[in-house]
Structures are given as C-alpha cells and as structure tokens.
C-alpha positions as CSV (number, residue, x, y, z in Angstrom):
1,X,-152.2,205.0,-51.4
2,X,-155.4,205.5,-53.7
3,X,-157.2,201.9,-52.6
4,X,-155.4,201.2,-49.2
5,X,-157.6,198.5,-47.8
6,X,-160.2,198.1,-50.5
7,X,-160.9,194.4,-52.2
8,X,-160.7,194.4,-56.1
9,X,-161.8,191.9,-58.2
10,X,-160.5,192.1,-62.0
11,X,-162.1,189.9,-64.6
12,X,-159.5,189.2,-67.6
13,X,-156.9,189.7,-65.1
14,X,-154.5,187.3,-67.2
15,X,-154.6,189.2,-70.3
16,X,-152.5,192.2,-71.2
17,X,-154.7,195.2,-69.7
18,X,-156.0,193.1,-67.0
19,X,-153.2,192.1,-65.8
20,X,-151.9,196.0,-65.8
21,X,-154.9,196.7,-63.7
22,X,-153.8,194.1,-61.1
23,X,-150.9,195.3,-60.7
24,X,-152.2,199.0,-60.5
25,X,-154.4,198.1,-58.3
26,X,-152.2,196.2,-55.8
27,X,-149.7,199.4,-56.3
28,X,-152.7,201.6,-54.9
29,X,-152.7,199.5,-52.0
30,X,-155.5,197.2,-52.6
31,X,-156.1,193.3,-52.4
32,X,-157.0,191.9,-55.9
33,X,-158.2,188.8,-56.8
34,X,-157.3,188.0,-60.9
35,X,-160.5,186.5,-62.5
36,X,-159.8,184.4,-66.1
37,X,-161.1,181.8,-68.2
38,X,-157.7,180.5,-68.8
39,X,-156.3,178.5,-66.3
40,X,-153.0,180.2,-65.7
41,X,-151.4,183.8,-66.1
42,X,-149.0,184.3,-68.4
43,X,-147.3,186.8,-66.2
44,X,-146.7,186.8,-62.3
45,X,-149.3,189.1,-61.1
46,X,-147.9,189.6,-57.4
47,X,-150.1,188.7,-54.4
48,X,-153.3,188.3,-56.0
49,X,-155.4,185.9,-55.2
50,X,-155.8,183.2,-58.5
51,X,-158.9,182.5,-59.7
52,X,-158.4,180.6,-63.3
53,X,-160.8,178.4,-65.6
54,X,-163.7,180.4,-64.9
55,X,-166.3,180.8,-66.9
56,X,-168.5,184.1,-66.0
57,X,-170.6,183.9,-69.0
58,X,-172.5,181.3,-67.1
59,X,-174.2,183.1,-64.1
60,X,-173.7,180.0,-61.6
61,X,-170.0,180.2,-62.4
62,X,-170.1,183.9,-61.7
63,X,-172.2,183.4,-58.7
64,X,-169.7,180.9,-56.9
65,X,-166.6,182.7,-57.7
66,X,-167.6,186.2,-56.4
67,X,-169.0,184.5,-53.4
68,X,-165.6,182.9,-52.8
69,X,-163.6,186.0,-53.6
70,X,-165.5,188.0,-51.0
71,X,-165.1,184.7,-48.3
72,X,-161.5,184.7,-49.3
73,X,-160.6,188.8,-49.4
74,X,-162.6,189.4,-46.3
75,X,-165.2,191.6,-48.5
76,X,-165.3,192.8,-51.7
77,X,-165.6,196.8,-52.7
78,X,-164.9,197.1,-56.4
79,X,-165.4,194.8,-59.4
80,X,-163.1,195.8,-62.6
81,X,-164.7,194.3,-66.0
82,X,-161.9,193.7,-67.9
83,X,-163.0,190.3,-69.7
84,X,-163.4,190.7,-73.3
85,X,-162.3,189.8,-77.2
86,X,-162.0,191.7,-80.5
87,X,-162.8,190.2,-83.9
88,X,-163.0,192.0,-87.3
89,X,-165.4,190.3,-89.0
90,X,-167.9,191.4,-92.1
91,X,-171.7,190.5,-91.9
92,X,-171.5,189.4,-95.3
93,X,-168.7,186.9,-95.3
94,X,-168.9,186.2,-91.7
95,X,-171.1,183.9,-89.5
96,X,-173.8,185.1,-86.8
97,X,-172.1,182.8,-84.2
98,X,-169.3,185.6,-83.5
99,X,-172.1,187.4,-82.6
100,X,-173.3,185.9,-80.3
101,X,-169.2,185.0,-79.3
102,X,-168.7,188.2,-78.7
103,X,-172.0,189.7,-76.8
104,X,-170.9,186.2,-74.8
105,X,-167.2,187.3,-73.8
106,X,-167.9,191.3,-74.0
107,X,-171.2,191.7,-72.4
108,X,-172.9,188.9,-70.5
109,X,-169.5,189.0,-68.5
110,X,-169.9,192.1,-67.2
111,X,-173.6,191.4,-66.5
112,X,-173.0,188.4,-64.7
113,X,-170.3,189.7,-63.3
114,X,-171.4,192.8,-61.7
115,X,-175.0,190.8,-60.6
116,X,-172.8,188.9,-58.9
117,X,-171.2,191.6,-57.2
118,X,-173.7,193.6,-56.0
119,X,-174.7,191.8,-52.7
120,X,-171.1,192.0,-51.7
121,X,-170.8,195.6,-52.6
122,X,-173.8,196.9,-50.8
123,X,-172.1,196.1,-48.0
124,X,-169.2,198.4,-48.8
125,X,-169.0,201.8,-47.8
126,X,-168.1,202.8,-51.2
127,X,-168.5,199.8,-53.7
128,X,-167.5,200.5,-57.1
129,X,-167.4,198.9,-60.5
130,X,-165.7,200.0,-63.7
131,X,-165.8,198.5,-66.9
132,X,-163.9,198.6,-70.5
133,X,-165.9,199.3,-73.3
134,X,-164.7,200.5,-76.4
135,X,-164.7,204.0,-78.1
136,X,-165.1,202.5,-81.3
137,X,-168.6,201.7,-80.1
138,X,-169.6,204.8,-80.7
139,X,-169.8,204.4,-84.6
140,X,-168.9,201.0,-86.3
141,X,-167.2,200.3,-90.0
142,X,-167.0,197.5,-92.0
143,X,-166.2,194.5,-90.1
144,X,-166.7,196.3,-86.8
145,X,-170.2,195.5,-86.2
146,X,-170.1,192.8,-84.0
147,X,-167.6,194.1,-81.8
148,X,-168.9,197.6,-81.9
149,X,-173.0,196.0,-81.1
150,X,-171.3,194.1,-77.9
151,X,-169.5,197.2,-76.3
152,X,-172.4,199.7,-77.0
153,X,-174.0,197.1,-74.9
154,X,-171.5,197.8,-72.0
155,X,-171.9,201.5,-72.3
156,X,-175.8,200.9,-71.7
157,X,-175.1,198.2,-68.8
158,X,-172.9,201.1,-67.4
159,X,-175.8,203.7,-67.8
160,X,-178.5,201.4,-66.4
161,X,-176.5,200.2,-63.1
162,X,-175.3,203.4,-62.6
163,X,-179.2,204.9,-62.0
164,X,-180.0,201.4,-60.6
165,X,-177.6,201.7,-58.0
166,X,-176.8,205.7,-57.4
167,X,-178.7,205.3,-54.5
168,X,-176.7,202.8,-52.8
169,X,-173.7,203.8,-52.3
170,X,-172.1,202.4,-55.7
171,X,-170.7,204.1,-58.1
172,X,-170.6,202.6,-61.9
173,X,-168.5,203.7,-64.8
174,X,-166.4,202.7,-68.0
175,X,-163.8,203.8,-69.7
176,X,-163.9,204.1,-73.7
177,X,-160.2,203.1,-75.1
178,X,-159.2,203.8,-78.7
179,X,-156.7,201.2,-79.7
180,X,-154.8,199.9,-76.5
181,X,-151.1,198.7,-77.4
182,X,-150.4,195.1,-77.0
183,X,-148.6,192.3,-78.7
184,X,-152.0,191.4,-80.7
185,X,-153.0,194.5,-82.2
186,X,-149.2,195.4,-82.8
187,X,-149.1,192.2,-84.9
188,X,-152.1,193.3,-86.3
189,X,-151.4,196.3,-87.5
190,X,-148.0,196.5,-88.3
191,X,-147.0,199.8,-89.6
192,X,-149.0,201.9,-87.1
193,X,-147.7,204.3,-84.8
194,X,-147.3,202.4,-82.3
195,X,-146.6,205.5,-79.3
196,X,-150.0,207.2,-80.3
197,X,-152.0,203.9,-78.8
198,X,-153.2,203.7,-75.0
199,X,-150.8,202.2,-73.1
200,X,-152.4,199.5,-70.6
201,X,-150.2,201.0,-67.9
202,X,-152.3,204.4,-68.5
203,X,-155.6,203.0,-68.9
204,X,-155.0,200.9,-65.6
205,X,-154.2,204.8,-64.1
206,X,-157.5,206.1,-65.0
207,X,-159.4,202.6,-63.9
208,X,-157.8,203.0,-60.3
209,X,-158.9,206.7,-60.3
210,X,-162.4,205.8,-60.9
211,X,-162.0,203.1,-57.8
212,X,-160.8,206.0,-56.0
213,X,-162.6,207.9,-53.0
214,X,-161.6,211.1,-55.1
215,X,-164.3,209.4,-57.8
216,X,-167.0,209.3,-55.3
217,X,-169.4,211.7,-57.1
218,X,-168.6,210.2,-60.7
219,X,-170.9,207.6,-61.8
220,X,-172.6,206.5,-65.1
221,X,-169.7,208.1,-66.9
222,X,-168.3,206.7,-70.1
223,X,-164.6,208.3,-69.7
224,X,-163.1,208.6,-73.2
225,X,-158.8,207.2,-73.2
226,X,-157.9,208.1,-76.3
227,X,-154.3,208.5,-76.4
228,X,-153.4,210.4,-79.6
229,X,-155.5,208.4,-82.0
C-alpha cells in the first residue's frame, strides 16, 4: 500500500471530503488522526485517532493538537488541509464579517496548521502536506468573492511553503476542485448534473497520490480535479 507506515493528520476530517480522505488514507495503509472543530463525526471513520472541538484558527490550539498527534501516532509525516467553508455572498448586500469568516476557516487553518506541522515533519524522511483550495479561485463572480479571495490565499500559502521548504525534505501541494458532490451543494443546486461533480472518493484518490513516495518530486503544484464541469 501507497502510505504503509506513514502518520496523517487530516484537518475537517468529520466533514464529507475529509472524512473520504480518512478513510483513503487508512486504505493506503496509513495511521490518521481526524482533526475537527465539531466535537463528533458524523460517520465512523475507522481507527483514527479523534481529535474533536478543535479550533486551529487559534495558533495555541493548533500548536497543542499537532504536538499531541505526533506524541500519540509516534511521529507525524503528512498534514492534509481539509478544513474549510463555502458561502455565496454579494459585497453589496453582504457583511465584511464573512470575510473575515471565511479567510478564518479557509486560510488561517491551513497556516496554523501546517506551522504547526513543520517541526514534526522535518523529522520525516519525506514529510508532506496537501491542501484543498478551490478552482473557482482562479476567477470569481458575483457573490463569489469572499470565498474565491480565501482560497487564492491557499494557492499562495501552497506556493510559498513549497519554496520555503523544497529544501527540506517536504513536499507541498493543493489540489483545485470544481464542485465536489455532497449532500450540501446537491441541496444547493438542485437540478445539476449531479455525475459531472468530483466525487470525494476521487479527490481523496489524487490527495493520497500526492502523499505518495511516487509524488516525491512534485511540490508547489496546484493539481486541477475537475471532473466534467
């Protein structure tokens, strides 16, 4: 298997995508431990290690649940950034505080996060960390802004670790999904075609490539998963 004896720590492990990661992850043959703000999953995520009610916007919290991740797995060699929210929201009729809500939940996780990280990885042979952004990032509509500011802001955090840390060992990339298919944007958006969206399953598959050994020379890459939208 892809990750046989490799630690993995997923943030927004309880979620829909995150919690296909876990269990990716642990099918690769990795340990995982599932990161969430919520308290509980809402799905049995297998023998991962639980670590609920955590809030990594706040870098102490970050801090002390890496370092007991790593105590607890015996290590730690890759950190998936999985933690995030969507809203669709107009400048004009909407407030500046989802702004700062979602640079909060999209992007200071992932900082935090991956600072966090870093001294654990280093002492990995081959530490890794992959996060989601967005490929609607690339170019925002009306009522995308917000969203579309937060995970441009995870592309660049992906571009700048990557250089920061191509010299040790660490490899840093994100992958760039069009519309994933869950419960909340199929309620959403009723009367799409549902079987041209990312499936969390295949977005998982491309995630645990990029953990991979086989990934090794891949870093600073914003990997496009676009399904057929």
């Amino acid at each position: 298997m892809m990750l046989t004896g490799k630690c993995v720590a997923v943030t927004g492990a309880f979620g829909s995508l995150g919690a296909a990661v876990v269990e990716a992850v642990q099918k690769a043959g990795a340990r995982v431990a599932a990161i969430d703000r919520t308290a509980t999953p809402h799905e049995p995520l297998g023998d991962a290690a639980l670590f609920g009610n955590v809030d990594l916007g706040d870098m102490a919290s970050a801090q002390k649940t890496l370092d007991d991740i790593a105590q607890k797995l015996g290590g730690l060699d890759a950190l998936v950034n999985v933690a995030g929210m969507f809203r669709w929201e107009t400048l004009v009729d909407g407030s500046l505080d989802t702004w700062d809500l979602l640079y909060r939940v999209n992007l200071r996780t992932a900082a935090a996060a991956s600072k966090a990280a870093v001294p654990h990885l280093l002492k990995s042979t081959a530490g890794r960390i992959v996060n989601v952004g967005a490929g609607a990032a690339g170019k925002a509509t009306a009522g995308m802004g917000a969203y579309a500011a937060s995970k441009a802001g995870v592309a660049r955090l992906t571009e700048a670790l990557a250089d920061e840390l191509k010299d040790q060992h660490i490899t840093v990339n994100a992958v760039l999904p069009s519309i994933i298919d869950t419960a909340p944007n199929r309620a959403d958006m009723p009367t799409a075609e549902f079987d041209r969206w990312v499936k969390p399953a295949q977005l998982a598959d491309v995630i645990v490539f990029l953990l991979s050994d086989q990934a090794a020379a891949i870093t600073g890459a914003l990997v496009p998963v676009n399904g057929r939208v």
